[in-house]
C-alpha positions in Angstrom: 0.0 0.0 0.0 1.7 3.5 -1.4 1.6 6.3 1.6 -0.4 9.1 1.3 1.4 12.9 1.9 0.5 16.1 2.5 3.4 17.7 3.3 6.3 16.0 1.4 4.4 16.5 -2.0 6.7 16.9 -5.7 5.5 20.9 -5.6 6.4 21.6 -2.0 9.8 19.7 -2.8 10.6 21.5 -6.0 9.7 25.0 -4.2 11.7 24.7 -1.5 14.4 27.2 -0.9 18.3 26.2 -0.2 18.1 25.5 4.0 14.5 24.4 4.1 13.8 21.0 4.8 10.3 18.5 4.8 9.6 15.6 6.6 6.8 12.7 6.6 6.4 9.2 7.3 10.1 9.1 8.0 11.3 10.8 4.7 13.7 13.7 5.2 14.6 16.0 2.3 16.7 18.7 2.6 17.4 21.9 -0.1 21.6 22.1 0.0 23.0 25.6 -0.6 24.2 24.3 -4.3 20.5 24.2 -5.3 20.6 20.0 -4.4 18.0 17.8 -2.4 19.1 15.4 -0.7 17.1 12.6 0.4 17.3 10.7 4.2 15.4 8.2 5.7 14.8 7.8 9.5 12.8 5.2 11.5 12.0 2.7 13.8 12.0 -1.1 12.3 11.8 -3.4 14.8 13.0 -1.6 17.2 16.0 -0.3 15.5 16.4 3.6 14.6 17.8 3.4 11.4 18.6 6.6 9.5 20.0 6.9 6.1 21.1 8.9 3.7 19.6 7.4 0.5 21.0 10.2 -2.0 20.7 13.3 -4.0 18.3 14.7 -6.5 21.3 15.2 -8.4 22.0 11.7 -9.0 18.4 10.8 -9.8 17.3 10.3 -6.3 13.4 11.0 -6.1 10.6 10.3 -2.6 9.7 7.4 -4.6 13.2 5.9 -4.3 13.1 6.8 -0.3 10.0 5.1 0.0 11.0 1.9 -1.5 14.1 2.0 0.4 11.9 1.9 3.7 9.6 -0.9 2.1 12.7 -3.0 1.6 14.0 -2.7 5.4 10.5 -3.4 6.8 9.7 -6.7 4.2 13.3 -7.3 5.0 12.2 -7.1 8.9 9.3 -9.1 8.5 11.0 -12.1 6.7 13.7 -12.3 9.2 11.0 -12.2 11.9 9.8 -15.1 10.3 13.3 -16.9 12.0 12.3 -16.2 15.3 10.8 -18.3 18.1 6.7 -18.9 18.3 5.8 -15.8 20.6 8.2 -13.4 19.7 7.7 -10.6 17.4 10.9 -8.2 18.1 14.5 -10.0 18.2 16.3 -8.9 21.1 19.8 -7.5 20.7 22.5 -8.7 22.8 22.5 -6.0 25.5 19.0 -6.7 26.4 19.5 -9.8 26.6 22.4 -9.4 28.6 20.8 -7.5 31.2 17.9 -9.9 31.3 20.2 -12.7 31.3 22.0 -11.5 34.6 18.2 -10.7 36.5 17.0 -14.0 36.2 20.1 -15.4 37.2 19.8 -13.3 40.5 16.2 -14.4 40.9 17.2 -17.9 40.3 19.8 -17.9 42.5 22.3 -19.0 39.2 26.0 -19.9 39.9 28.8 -17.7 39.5 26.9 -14.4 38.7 30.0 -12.4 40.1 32.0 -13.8 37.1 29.3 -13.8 34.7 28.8 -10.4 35.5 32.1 -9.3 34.9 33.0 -11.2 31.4 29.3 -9.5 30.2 29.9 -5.8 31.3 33.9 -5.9 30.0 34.2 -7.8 27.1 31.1 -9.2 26.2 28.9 -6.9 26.4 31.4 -3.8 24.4 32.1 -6.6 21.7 28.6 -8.0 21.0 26.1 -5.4 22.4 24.5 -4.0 19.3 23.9 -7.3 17.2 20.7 -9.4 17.2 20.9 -12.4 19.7 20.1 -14.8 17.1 22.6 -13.5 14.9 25.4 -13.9 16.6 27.5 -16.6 14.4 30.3 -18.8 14.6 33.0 -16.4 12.2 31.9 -13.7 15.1 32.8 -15.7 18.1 36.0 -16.9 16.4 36.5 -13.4 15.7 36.2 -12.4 18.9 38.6 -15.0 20.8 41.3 -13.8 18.3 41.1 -10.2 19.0 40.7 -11.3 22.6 43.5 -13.2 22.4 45.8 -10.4 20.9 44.8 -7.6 23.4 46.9 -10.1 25.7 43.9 -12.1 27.3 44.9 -16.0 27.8 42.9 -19.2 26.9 41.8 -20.2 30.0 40.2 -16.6 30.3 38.6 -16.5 26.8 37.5 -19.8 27.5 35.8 -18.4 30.8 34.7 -15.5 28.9 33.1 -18.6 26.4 31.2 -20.6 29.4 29.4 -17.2 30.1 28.4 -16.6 26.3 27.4 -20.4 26.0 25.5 -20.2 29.5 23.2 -16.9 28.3 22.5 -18.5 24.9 21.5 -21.8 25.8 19.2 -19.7 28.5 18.0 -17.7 26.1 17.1 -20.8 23.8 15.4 -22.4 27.1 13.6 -18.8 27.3 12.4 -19.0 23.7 13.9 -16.0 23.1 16.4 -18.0 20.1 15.8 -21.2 18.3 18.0 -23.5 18.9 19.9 -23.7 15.6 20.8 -20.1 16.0 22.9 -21.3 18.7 26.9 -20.6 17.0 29.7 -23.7 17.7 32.0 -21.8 20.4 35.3 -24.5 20.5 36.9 -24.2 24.1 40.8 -23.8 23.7 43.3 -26.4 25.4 44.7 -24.9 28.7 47.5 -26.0 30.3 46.8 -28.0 32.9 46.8 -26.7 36.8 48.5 -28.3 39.7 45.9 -29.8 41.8 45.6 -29.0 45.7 44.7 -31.4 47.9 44.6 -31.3 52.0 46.7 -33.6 54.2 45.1 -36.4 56.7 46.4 -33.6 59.5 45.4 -31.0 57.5 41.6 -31.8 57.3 41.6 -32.6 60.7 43.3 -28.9 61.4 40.2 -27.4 58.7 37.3 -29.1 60.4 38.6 -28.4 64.2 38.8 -24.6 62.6 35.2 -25.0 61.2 34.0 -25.9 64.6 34.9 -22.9 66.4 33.5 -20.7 63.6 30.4 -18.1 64.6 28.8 -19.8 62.0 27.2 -23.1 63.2 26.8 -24.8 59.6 30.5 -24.4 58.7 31.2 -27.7 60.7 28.7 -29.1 58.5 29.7 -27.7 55.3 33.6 -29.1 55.6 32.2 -32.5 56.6 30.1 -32.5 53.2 32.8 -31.6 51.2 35.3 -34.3 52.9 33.0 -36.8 53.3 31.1 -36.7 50.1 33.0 -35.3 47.3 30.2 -32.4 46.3 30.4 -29.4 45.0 30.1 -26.0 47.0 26.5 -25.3 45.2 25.3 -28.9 45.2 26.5 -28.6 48.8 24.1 -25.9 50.0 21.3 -26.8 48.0 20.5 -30.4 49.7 17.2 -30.6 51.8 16.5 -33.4 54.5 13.8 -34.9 52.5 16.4 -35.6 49.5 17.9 -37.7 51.6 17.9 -41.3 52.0 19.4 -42.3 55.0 19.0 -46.2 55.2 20.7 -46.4 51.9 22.9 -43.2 53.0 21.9 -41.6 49.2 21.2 -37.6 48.4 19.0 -37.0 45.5 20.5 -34.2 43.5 18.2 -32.8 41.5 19.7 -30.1 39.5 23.8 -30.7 39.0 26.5 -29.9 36.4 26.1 -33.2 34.8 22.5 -34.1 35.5 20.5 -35.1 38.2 22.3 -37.9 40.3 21.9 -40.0 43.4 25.2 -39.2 45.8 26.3 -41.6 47.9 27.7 -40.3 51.7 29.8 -41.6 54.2 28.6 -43.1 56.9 30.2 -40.4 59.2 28.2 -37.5 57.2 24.8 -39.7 57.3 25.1 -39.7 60.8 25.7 -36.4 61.5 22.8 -35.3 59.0 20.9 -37.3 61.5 21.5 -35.7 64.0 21.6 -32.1 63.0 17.9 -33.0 61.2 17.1 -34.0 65.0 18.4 -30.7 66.3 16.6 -28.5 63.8 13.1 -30.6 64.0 12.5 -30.5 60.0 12.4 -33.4 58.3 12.2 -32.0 54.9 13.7 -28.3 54.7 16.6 -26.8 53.7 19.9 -27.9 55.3 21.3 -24.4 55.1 19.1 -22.4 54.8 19.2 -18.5 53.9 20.5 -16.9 57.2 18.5 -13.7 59.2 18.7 -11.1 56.3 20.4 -12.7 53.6 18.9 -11.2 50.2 18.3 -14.6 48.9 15.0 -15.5 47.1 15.4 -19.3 47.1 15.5 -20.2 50.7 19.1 -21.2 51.6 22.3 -20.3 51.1 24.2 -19.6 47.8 28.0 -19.1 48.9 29.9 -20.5 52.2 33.7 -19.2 50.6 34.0 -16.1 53.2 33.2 -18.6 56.1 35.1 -21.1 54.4 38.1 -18.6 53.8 38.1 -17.7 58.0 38.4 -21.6 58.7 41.2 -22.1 56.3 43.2 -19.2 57.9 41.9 -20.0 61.8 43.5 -23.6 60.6 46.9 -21.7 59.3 46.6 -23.1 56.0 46.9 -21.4 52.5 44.3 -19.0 51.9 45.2 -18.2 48.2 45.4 -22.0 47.4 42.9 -23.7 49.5 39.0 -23.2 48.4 35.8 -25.2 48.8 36.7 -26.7 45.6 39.9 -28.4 47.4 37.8 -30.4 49.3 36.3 -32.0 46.5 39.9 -32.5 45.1 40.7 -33.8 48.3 37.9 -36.4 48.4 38.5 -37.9 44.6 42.4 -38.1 45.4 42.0 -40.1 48.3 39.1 -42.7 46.2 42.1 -42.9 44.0 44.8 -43.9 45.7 42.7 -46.3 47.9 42.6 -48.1 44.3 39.0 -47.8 43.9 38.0 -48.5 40.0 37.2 -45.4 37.9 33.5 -46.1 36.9 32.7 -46.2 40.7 34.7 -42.8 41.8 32.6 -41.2 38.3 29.5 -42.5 40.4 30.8 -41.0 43.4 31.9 -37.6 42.3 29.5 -36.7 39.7 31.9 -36.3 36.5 30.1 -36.3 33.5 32.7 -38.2 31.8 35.7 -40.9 32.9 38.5 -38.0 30.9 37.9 -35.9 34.0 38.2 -38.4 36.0 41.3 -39.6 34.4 43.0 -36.3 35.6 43.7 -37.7 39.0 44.9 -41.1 38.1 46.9 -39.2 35.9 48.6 -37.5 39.1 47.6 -40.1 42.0 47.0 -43.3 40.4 49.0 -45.8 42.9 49.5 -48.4 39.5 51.0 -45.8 38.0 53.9 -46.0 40.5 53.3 -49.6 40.1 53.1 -49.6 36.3 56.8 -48.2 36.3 58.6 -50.9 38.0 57.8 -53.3 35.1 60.3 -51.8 33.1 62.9 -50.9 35.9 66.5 -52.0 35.9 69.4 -52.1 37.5 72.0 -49.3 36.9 75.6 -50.2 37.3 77.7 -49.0 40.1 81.3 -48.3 40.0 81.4 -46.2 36.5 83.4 -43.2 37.8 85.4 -40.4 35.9 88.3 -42.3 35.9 87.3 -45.2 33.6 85.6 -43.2 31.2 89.1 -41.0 30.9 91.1 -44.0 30.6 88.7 -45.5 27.9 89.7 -41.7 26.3 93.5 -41.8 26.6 93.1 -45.3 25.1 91.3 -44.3 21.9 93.8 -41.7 21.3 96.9 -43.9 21.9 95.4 -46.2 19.3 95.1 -43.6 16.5 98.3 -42.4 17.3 
């Protein structure tokens, strides 16, 4: 359907005078001081300004060209809308998204939000901000890690920065605001690998005596879970009484990194969940719940690593080393070199593949050190400096 207009009309266009300009329905023309017109467009498609100059009456440039150039972007508009997910009519740009990402994740009580938060607001956000969400592709993440990578940031950081990106986008396909296929293939980089910290026998006695005397009176509880049952900090903290089965001495976990899993516990931790359910007198709440005026909105805790961080120094161990993570490193290392099989410490700890796994039979594995001796073999004694500058002088006599 051709617009209708009653300002920007072919008279009032020829008579206009050098300086004067007409608009309507987002057509801007302008009378240059050379005598020229010169032709713009500016509007709102989607929910995008976009304003163009589409050219000059000196180079054949009429309204009707203007108007044909806005039909193009709208049809243009409307066919990529076409892409989108069943209930949405405007694609979001990245920004948006962003910023909705990072609100539902508080809500939510998502992991790692600090972090998240960070890689969006100073590099994601600057890089990526203006495009469409779902059409973000895989040449423009490639791009990205490249100039990421030459502005000096490493692999393991880009590949943090990656987790992030991946994290919002599958979210956003979850949220229907992308289709799945408009998902782009982000490869994670090989990092070198990190030393792994693990406590001593003395030393997690030293952490959970510290834990103890903490003002906080779930600490105690928190170590033994992470000593005694491999978990990690989140899947830690977000156990209720009535996911556990204590004849069998079995957690349900829900919601975790590789799926929803049944955890087994040692018989130490099932007792002591026993007793601390008797001492609170709920059978089926939260184990740590949110403390008196924490901000959380799901009912129990969501981070123990400043408590955590007071028992680790009140023990006089390695604050810049040691973190709730280490006793989960702690706990696999031991399964390990007690010779326990693979498949049954995967059970165990949760890995969503054997590889991980492998990482600590890679350091720990007792038939490693037991592997070796097959091809060990006696190394002579008595070669000394001597003999070898005999055997010398010898060689030179002879070709004397």
């Amino acid at each position: 359907m051709s617009l209708k207009f009653s300002k920007l009309t072919r008279p009032a266009i020829r008579s206009l005078q050098p300086g004067g300009k007409l608009h309507e329905h987002g057509i801007h023309v302008e009378r240059l001081a050379n005598g020229d017109a010169r032709y713009k467009i500016n509007i709102m498609v989607d929910g995008q300004r976009i304003h163009r100059v589409i050219g000059r009456e000196s180079d054949g440039v009429t309204r009707e060209q203007a108007e044909r150039a806005i039909e193009t972007l709208r049809t243009k508009a409307r066919e990529e809308r076409l892409d989108l997910p069943k209930g949405r009519k405007i694609a979001m740009s990245f920004a948006a998204a962003a910023d909705d990402y990072l609100v539902r994740l508080e809500e939510s009580g998502g992991k790692n939000i600090r972090a998240k938060r960070q890689h969006l607001a100073m590099h994601l956000k600057p890089y990526f901000g203006r495009d469409r969400l779902d059409k973000i592709t895989t040449f423009d993440v490639d791009r990205y890690r490249k100039e990421r990578g030459e502005a000096g940031a490493s692999e393991a950081t880009i590949n943090r920065e990656f987790a992030t990106l991946s994290h919002m986008l599958k979210s956003a396909v979850s949220w229907k605001w992308i289709s799945a296929d408009r998902v782009p293939e982000m490869k994670k980089a090989t990092e070198d690998l990190k030393p792994i910290t693990i406590l001593s026998e003395a030393e997690s006695d030293a952490l959970m005596a510290a834990a103890m005397m903490d003002e906080d009176d779930r600490l105690w509880l928190f170590v033994a879970f992470g000593l005694g049952a491999a978990m990690r900090h989140r899947e830690i903290l977000k156990v209720r009484y009535d996911q556990i089965d204590f004849e069998h001495r079995r957690i349900f976990i829900p919601q975790a990194k590789a799926g929803q899993r049944e955890q087994p516990v040692t018989p130490s931790l099932a007792a002591a969940l026993r007793r601390q359910r008797k001492a609170d007198g709920d059978s089926s709440g939260w184990i740590f719940p949110a403390a008196n005026g924490d901000a959380s909105k799901v009912g129990y805790r969501t981070n123990m690593g400043r408590q955590f961080a007071r028992a680790v120094a009140r023990a006089k161990l390695d604050t810049s080393k040691i973190t709730p993570h280490t006793m989960r490193h702690t706990a696999i290392t031991r399964l390990v070199q007690a010779g326990v099989d693979l498949p049954t410490i995967q059970r165990i700890s949760g890995h969503k593949t054997l590889a991980m796994v492998l990482r600590y039979t890679h350091i720990y594995g007792q038939h490693i050190d037991e592997a070796i001796t097959a091809i060990d073999r006696p190394v002579p004694v008595g070669v000394t400096p001597k003999l070898h500058t005999n055997i010398r002088g010898h060689g030179q006599a002879n070709a004397a």
